[in-house]
C-alpha positions as CSV (number, residue, x, y, z in Angstrom):
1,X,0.0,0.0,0.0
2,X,3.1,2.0,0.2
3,X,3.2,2.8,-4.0
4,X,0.0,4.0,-3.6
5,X,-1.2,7.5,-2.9
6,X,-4.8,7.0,-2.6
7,X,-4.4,4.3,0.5
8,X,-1.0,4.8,1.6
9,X,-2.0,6.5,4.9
10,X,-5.0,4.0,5.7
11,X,-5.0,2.5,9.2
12,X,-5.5,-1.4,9.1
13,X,-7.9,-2.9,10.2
14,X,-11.1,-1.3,7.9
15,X,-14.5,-1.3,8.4
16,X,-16.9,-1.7,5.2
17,X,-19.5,0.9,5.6
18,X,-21.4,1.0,3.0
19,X,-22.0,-0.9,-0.2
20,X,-24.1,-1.0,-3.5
21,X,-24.6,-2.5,-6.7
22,X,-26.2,-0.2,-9.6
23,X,-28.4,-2.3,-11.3
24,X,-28.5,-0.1,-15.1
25,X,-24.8,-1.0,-15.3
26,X,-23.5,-3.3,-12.5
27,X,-21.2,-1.1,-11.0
28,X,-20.2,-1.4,-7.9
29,X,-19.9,1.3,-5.1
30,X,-17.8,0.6,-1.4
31,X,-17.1,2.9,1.7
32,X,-14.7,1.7,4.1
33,X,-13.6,3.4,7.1
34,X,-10.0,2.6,8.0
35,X,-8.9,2.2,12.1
36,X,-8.8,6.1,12.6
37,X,-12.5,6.1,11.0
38,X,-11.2,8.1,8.0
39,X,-13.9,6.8,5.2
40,X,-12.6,6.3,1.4
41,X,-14.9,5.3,-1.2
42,X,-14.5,3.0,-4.5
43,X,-16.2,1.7,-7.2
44,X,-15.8,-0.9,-9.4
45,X,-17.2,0.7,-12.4
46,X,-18.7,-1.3,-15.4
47,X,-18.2,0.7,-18.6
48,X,-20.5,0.8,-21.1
49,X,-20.7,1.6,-24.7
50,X,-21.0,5.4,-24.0
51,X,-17.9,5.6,-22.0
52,X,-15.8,7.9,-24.2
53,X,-12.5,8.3,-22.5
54,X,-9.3,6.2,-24.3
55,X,-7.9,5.0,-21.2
56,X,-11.1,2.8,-20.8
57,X,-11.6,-0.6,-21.7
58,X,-15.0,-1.0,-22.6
59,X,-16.8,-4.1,-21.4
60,X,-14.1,-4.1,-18.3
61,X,-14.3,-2.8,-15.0
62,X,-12.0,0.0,-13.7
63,X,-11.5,1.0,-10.3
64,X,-12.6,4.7,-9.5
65,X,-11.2,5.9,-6.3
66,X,-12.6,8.8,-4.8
67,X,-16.0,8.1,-5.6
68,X,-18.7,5.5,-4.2
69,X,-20.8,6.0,-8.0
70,X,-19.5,5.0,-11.2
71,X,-19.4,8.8,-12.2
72,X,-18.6,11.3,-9.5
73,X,-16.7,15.0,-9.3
74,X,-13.9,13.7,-7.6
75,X,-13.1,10.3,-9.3
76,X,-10.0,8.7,-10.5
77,X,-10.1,5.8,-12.6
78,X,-6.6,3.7,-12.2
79,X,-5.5,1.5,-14.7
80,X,-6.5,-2.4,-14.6
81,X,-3.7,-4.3,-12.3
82,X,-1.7,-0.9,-11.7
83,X,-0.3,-0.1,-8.1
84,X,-3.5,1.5,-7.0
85,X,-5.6,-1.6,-8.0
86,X,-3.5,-4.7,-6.3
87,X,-3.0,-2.0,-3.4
88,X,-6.7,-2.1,-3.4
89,X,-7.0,-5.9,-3.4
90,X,-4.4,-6.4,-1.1
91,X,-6.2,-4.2,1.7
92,X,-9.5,-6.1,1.0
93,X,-7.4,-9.6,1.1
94,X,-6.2,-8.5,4.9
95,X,-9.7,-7.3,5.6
96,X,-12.0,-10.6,4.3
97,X,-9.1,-13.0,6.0
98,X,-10.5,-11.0,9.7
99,X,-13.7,-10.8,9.0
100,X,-15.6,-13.8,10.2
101,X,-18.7,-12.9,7.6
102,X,-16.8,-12.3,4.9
103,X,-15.0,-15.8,5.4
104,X,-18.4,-17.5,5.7
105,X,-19.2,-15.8,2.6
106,X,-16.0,-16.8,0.6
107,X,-16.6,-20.2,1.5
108,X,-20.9,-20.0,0.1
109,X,-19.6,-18.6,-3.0
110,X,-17.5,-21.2,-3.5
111,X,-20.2,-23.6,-2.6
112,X,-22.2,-22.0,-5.0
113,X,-19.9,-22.2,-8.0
114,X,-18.9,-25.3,-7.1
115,X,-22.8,-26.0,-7.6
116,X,-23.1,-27.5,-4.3
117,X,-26.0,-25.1,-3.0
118,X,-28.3,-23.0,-5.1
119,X,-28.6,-19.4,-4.8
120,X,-31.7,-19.7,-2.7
121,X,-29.4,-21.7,-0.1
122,X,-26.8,-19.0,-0.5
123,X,-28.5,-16.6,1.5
124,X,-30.4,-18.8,3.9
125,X,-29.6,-17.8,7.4
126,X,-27.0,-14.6,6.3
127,X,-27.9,-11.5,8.6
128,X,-28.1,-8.0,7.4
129,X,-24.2,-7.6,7.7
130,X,-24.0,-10.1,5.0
131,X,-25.9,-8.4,2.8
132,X,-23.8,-5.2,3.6
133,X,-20.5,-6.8,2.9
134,X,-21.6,-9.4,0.1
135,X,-20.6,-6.5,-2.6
136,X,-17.1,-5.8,-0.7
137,X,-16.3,-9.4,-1.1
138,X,-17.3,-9.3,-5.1
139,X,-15.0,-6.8,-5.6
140,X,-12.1,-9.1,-3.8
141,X,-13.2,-11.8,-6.4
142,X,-12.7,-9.3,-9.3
143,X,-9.9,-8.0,-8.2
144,X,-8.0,-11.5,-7.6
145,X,-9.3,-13.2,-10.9
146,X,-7.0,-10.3,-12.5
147,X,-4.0,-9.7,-10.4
């Protein structure tokens, strides 16, 4: 996390605050709060056909920092596996390897694609927490498939 400006001064452990999935694209927004309960938002943006910048790959998705929606003032979108991105996925690797739910939830989702249990029995018994952190741990499987 050293290389990287945006999380370089974030105080392990974090807390996922807040989380969303945009259902007209699939993005994905996340607010964590580090130990000093400085918050940072993310998103794991799913460009479309309309995104007109060069630097994005179209049918990808980019990491915005700065910015919990796929288009905000303040965002940054970092380059797919750059230092900003495996920074990013190594904070959420330290994060989902304390976090009792987020194991439980690892461990369903393989389940699941394993086609062990449907997605029906995915959810059974998962509190509301679960459902908070579900999209925090999507954006660890994204970010691990590709880095």
């Amino acid at each position: 996390m050293s290389q990287s400006p945006f999380l370089s001064d974030v105080v392990e452990p974090i807390t996922i605050v807040f989380t969303m999935s945009f259902d007209d694209g699939g993005s994905q927004g996340l607010r964590f709060a580090d130990a000093r309960g400085t918050v940072r938002n993310v998103c794991l943006e799913n460009t479309l056909v309309w995104a007109d910048e060069p630097k994005v790959q179209e049918g990808h998705h980019n990491i915005l920092l700065n910015s919990f929606y796929p288009h905000g003032d303040q965002a940054q979108r970092v380059p797919i596996s750059g230092v900003e991105e495996r920074a990013l996925l190594g904070l959420l690797e330290r994060w989902a390897s304390r976090d009792p739910d987020a194991m439980e939830l690892e461990r369903r989702y393989r389940r699941y694609n394993a086609r062990e249990i449907s997605m029906d029995a995915f959810w059974e018994g998962l509190s509301d927490r679960h459902h908070l952190i579900q999209t925090a741990v999507s954006i660890l499987f994204t970010l691990r498939a590709r880095n």
